[in-house]
TITI-667449 format. One record per residue (C-alpha): residue number from 0; residue in three letters; y negated, z negated, x negated. Coordinates in pm, 1 decimal, m for minus. Layout:
<recs>
NUM  ALA  Y  Z  X
...
</recs>
This chain:
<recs>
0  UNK  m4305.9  3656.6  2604.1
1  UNK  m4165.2  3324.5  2555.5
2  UNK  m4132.0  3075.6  2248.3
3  UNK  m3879.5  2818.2  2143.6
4  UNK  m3888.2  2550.1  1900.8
5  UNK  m3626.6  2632.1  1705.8
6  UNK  m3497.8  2253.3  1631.4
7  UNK  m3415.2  2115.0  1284.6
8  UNK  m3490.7  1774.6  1052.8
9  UNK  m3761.4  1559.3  1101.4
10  UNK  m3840.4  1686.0  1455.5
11  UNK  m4062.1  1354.8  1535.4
12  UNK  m4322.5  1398.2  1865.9
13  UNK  m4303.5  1797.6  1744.2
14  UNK  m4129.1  1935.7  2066.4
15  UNK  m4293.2  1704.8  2316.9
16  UNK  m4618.0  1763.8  2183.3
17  UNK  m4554.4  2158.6  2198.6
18  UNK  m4441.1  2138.7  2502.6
19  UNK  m4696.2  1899.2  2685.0
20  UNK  m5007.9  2155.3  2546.5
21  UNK  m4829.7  2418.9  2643.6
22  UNK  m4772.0  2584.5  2310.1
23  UNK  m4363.7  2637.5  2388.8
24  UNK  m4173.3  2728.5  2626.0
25  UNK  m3868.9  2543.0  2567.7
26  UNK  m3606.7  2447.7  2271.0
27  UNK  m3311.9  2539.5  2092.6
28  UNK  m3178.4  2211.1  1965.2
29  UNK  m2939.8  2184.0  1617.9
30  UNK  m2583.4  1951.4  1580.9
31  UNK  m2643.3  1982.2  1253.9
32  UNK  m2941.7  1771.0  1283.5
33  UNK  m2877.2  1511.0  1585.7
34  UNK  m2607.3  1294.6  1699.9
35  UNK  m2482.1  1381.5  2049.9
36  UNK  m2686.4  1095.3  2176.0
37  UNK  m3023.6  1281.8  2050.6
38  UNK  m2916.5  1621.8  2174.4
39  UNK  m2854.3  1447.3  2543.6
40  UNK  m3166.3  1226.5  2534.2
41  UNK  m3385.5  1520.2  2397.3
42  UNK  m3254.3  1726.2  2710.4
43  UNK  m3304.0  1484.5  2949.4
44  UNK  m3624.5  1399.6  2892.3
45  UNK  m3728.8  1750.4  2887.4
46  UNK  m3563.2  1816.4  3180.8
47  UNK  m3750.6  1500.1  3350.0
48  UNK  m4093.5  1581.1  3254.7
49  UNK  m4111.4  1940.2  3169.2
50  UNK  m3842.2  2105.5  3425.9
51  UNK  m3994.3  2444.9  3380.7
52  UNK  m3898.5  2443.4  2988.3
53  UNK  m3600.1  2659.5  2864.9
54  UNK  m3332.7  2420.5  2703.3
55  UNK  m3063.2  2558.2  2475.6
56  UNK  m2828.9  2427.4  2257.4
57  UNK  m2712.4  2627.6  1946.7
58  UNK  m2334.7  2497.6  1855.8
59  UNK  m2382.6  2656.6  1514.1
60  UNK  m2028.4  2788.6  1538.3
61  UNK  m2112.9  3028.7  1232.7
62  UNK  m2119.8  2790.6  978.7
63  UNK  m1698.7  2687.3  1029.1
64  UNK  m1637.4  2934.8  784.5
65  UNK  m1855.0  2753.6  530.4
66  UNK  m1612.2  2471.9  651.7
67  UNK  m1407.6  2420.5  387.2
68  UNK  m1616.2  2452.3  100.0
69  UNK  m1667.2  2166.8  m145.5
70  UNK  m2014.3  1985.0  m95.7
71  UNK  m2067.9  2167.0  244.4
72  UNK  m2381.2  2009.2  362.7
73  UNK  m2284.3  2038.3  784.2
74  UNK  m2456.8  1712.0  831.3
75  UNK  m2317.0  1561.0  1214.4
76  UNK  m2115.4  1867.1  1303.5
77  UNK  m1856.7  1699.1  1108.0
78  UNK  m1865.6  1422.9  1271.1
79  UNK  m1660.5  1265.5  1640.9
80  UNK  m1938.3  1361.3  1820.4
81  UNK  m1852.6  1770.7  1854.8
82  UNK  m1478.7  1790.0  1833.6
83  UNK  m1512.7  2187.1  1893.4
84  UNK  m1636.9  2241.6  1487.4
85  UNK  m1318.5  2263.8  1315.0
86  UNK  m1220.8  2453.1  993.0
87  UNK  m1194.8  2807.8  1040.6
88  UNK  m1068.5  3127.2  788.1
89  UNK  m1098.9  3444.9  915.8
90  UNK  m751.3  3525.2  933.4
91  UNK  m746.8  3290.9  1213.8
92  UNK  m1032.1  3438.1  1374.2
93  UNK  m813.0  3785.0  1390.9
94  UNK  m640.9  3649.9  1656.3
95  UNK  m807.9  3698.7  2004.2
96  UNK  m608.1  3408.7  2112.3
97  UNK  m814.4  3226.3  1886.9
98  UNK  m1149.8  3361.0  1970.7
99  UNK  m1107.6  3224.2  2299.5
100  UNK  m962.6  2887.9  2243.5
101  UNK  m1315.3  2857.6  2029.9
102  UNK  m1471.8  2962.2  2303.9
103  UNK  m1349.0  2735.2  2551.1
104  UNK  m1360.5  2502.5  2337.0
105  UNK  m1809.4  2491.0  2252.3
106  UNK  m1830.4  2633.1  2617.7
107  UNK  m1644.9  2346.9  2786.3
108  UNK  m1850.5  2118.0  2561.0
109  UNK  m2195.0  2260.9  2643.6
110  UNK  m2124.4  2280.9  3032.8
111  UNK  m2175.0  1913.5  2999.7
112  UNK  m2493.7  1871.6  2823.6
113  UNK  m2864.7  1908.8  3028.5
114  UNK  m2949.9  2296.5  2937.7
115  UNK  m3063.9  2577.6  3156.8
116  UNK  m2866.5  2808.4  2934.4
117  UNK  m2577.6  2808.5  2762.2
118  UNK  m2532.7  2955.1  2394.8
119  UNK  m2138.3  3096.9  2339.4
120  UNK  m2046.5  3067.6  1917.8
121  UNK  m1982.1  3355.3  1692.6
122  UNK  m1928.7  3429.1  1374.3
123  UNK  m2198.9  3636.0  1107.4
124  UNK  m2171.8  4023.7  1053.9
125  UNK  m2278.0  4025.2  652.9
126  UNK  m2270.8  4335.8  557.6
127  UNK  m2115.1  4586.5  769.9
128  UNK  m2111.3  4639.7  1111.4
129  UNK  m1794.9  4872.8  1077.9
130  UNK  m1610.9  4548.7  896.6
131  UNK  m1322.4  4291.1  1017.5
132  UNK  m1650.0  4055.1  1095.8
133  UNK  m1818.6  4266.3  1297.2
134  UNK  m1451.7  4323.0  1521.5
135  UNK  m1413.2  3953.1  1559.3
136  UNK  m1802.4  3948.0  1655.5
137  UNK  m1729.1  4166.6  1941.4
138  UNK  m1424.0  3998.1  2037.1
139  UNK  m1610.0  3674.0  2072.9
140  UNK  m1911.8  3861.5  2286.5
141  UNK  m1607.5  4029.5  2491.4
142  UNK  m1507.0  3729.9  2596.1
143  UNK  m1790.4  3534.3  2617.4
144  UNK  m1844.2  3580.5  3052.8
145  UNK  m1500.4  3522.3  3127.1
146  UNK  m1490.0  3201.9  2942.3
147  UNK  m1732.6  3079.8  3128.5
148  UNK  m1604.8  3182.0  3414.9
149  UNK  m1303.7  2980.7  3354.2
150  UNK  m1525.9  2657.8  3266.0
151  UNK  m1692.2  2746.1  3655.9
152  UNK  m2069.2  2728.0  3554.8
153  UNK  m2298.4  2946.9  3705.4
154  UNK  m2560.1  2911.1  3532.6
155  UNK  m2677.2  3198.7  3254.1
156  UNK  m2485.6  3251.3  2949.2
157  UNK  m2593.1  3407.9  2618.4
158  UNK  m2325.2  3550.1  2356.5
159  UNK  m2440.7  3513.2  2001.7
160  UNK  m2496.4  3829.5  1773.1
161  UNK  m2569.8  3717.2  1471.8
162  UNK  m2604.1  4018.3  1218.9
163  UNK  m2725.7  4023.9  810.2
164  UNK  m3002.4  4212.4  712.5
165  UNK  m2848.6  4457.8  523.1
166  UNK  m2627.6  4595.3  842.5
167  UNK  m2941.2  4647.3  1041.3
168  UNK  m3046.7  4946.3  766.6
169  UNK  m2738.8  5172.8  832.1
170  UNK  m2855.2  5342.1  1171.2
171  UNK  m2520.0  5520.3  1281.6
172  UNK  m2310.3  5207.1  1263.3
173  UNK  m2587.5  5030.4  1485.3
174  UNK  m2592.5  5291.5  1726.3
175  UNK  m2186.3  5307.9  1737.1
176  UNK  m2219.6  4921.3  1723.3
177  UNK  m2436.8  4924.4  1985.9
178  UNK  m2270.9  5150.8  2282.3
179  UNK  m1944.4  4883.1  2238.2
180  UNK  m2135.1  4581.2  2383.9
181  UNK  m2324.4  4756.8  2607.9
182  UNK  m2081.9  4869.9  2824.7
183  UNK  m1859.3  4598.4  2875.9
184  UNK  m1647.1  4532.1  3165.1
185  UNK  m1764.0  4145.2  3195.8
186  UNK  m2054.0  4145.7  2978.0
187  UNK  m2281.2  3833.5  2927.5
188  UNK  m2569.7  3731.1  3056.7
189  UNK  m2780.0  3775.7  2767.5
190  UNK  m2769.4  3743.5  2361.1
191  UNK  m2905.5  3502.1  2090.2
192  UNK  m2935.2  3731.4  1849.2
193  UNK  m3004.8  3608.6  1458.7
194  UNK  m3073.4  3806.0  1185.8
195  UNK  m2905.9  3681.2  853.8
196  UNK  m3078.7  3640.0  543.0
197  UNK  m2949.6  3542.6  206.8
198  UNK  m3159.2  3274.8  152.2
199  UNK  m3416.0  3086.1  370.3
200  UNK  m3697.1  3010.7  131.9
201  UNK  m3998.1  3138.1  191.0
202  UNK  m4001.8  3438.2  m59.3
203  UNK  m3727.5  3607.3  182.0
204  UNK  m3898.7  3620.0  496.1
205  UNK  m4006.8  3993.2  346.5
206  UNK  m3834.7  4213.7  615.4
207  UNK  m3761.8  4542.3  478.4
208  UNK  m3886.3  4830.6  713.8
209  UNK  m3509.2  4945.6  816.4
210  UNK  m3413.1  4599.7  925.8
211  UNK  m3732.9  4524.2  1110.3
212  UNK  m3672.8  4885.2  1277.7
213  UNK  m3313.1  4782.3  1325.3
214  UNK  m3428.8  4426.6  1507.2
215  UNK  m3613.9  4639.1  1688.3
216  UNK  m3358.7  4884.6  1824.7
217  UNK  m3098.1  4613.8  1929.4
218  UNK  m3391.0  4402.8  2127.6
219  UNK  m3505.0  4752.9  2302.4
220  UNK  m3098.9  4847.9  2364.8
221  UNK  m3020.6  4570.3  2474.2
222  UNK  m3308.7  4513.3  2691.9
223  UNK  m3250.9  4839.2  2817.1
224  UNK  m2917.6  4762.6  2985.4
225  UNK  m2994.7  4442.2  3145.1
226  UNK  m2903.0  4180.6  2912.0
227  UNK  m3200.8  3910.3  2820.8
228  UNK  m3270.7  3863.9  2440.5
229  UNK  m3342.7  3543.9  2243.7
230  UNK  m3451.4  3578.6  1877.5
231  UNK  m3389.8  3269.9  1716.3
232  UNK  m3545.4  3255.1  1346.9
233  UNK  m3818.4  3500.2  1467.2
234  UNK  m4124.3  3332.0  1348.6
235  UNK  m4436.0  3569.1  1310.8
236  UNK  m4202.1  3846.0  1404.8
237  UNK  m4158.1  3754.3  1717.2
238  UNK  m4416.0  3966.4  1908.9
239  UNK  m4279.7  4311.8  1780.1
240  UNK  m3981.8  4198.6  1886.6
241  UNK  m4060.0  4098.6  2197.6
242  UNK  m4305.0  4408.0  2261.8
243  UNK  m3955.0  4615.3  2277.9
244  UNK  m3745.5  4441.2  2501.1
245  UNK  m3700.8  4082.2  2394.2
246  UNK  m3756.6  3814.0  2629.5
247  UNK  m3819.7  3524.2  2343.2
248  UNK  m3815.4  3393.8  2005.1
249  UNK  m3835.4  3104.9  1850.7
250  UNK  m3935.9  2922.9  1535.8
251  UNK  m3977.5  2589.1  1326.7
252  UNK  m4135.1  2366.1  1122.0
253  UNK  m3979.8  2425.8  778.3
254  UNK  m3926.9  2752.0  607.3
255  UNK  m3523.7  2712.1  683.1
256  UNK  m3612.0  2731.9  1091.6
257  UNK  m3817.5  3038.4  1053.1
258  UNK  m3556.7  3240.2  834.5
259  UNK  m3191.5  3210.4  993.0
260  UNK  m2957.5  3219.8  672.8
261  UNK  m2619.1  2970.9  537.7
262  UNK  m2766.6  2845.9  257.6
263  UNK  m2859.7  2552.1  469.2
264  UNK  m2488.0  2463.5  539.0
265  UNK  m2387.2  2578.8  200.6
266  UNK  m2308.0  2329.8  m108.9
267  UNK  m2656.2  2240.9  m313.4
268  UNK  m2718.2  2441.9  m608.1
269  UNK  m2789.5  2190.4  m870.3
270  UNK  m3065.6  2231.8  m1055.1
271  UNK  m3371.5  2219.7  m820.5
272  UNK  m3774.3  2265.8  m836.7
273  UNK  m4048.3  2134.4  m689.8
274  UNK  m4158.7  2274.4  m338.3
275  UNK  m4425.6  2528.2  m398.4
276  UNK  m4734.3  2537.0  m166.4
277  UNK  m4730.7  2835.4  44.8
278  UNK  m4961.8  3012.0  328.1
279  UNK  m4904.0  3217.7  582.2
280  UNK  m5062.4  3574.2  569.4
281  UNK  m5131.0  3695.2  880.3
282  UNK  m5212.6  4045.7  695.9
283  UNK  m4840.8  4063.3  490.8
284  UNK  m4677.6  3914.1  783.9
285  UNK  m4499.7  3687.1  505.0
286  UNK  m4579.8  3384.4  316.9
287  UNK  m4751.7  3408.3  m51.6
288  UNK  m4783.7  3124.2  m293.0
289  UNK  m5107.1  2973.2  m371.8
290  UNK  m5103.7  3103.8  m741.3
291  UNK  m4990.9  3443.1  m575.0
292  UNK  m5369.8  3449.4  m391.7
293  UNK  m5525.0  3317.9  m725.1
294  UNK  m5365.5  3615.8  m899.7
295  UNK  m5569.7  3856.4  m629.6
296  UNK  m5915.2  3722.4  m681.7
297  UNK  m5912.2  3594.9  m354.1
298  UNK  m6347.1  3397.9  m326.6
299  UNK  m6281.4  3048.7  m196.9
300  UNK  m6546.1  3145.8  101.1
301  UNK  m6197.0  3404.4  252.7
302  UNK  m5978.6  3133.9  243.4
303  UNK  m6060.8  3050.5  642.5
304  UNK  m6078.0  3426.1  721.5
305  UNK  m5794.8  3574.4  943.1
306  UNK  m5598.3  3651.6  662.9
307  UNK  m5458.0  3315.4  609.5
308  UNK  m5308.7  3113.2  907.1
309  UNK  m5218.2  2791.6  751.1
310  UNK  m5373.8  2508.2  527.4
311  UNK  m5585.0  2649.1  273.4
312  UNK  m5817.9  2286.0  176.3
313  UNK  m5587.8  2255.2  m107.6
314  UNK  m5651.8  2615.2  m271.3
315  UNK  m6039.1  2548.9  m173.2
316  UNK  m6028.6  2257.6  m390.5
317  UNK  m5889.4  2467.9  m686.6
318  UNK  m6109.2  2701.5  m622.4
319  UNK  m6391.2  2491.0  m662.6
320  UNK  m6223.6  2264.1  m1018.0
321  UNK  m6247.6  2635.4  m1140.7
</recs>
């Protein structure tokens, strides 16, 4: 089992530090969140002093549709520095033609750039997997091998199926879902595969037991026919996932790199709070707030147990005024 550090804001000494104690296995690095400059020094200097590390580079293709709202916060994929992230609708997306001008397009771009794997865009699957999305989805994956093929890299590629929570739960449409990328004609080398959420705060990492059995299934699947599997947004789930099939996952610093989900590209809601102080429960396999554990009785003498994996001096303190 490998992990990433999935890359975001504020990334400071974080990866290099991970990476020289041997706590990660490599990166997936954000547009979003660096200047081409900082994605092409970041990869070069892993690639100069930590050449076993996995280095991957996320284009973030999913987000065009969010494009041509208003306020869309898109940060420096808007800017001269990735001419592939242009406007999309999904009418446009209908067209296959399209789908693989896109795909030359990020592909063309990211067989210049220092990784060890390359990372094909897609769209999101929201709701359905039997909807218009999920055929342009497939499309894209179709595609994705002979694309690179025409760019002439050899090495691995990974097609990006990026699905929403509430598609995992319907089991038929998975399965049907399913047996159509599997047996491609010129499939991929492997998948990124995300797992959509409508929001990215903490309170939503909950994963309801028919999409944690549906992330499951599609790591196990696709395992089983020969693809590799990267979980980006994995977190704390990622050794169930990878105990079926999947070959990675990764995870971040903030709450928005451990939950893949828009609202990060999406206009800000105005109207704001305060970050509330949360801690990871080892025992929920989710994050509760501090007043949550209050609530529960919880002795100030189990705040260091196993239960809690995170920073707990604060609640001891409160614990103590009390």
């Amino acid at each position: 089992m490998k992990l990433y550090a999935q890359q975001g804001h504020g990334t400071g000494p974080k990866i290099e530090e991970g990476l020289s104690r041997s706590l990660i296995d490599g990166v997936i690095l954000s547009p979003k969140d660096n200047r081409l400059g900082n994605i092409q020094s970041h990869l070069n200097a892993i690639a100069e002093n930590y050449p076993d590390a996995d280095r991957m580079f996320d284009p973030q293709f999913y987000a065009t549709l969010l494009a041509q709202l208003d306020g869309a916060r898109l940060g420096q994929l808007t800017g001269e520095d990735y001419p592939y992230f242009e406007v999309r609708r999904r009418g446009q997306l209908e067209s296959e033609a399209q789908i693989r001008l896109d795909l030359e397009a990020v592909l063309q771009f990211e067989a210049e750039l220092a990784v060890t794997h390359a990372i094909a865009p897609n769209i999101t699957i929201p709701q359905s997997l039997s909807s218009a999305e999920a055929v342009i989805a497939k499309n894209f994956i179709r595609n994705t091998h002979s694309i690179w093929t025409k760019v002439g890299d050899n090495r691995p590629v990974y097609a990006t199926l990026a699905i929403g929570a509430d598609a995992l739960r319907d089991r038929q449409e998975l399965e049907e879902f399913l047996n159509d990328i599997t047996l491609l004609q010129d499939p991929p080398d492997g998948f990124y595969l995300l797992v959509r959420h409508e929001s990215s705060a903490a309170t939503e990492q909950i994963i309801d037991s028919r999409t944690l059995a549906g992330w499951m299934l599609l790591n196990y699947s696709l395992k089983l026919n020969g693809f590799e599997v990267v979980n980006g947004f994995s977190d704390i789930l990622t050794p169930f996932l990878c105990a079926v099939g999947g070959d990675a996952g990764a995870t971040g610093w903030w709450s928005n790199l451990k939950c893949f989900a828009l609202d990060r590209f999406e206009p800000a809601v105005p109207g704001g709070q305060q970050p509330i102080p949360r801690y990871l429960s080892c025992g929920l396999l989710n994050s509760i707030r501090f007043d949550e554990l209050h609530r529960h009785r919880v002795p100030a003498r189990r705040l260091t147990s196993p239960f809690l994996c995170g920073p707990a001096s604060r609640m001891r303190a409160d614990a103590r005024s009390r």
